[in-house]
N, C-alpha and C positions, 0 to 999 in steps of 0.2 A: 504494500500500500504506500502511493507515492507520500510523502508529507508534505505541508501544509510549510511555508517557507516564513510565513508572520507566527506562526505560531513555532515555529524554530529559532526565529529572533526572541519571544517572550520567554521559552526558558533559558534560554542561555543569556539574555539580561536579569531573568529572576537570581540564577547561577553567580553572576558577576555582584550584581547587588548587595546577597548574603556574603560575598568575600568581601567586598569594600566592608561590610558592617563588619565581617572579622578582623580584619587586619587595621583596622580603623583602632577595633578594640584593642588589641594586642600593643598596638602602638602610642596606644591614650591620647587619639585626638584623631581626626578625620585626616585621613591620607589623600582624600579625592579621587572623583572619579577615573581620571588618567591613568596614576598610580597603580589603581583596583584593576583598573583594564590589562593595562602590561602586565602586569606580577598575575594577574590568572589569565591570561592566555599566552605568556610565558610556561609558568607553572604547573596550569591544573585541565587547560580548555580540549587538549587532548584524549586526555582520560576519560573527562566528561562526556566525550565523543562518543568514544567508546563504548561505555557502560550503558550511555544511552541509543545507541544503537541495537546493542546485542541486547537490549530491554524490547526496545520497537519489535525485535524480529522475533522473539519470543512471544510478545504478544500477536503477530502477525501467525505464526503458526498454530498458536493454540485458537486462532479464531478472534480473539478478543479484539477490543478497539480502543484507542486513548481520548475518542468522544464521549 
């Protein structure tokens, strides 16, 4: 099932969002959105990829749907 590309920008902004609010936290003060961006998609935007993929295609084969 092909995916929906606004809806592929909404989690992977959701994704980035809760890192700026970590890393923000870790560092005791707002790091900014720029920052939050490089350092996870540097760091983490891969993985993320990943695991959300091989999620899609799981739910693809068992029938299921992420509507």
């Amino acid at each position: 099932m092909p995916s929906d590309p606004y809806q592929e920008f909404l989690e992977e902004r959701e994704q980035l969002l809760q890192h700026k609010w970590l890393i923000s936290e870790k560092a005791g003060k707002d790091v900014g959105f720029e920052a939050a961006l490089l350092d996870w998609a540097h760091n983490h935007r891969s993985q993320w990829r990943k695991e959300r993929n091989r999620a899609r295609q799981g739910e693809s084969k068992s029938g299921k749907s992420s509507a």
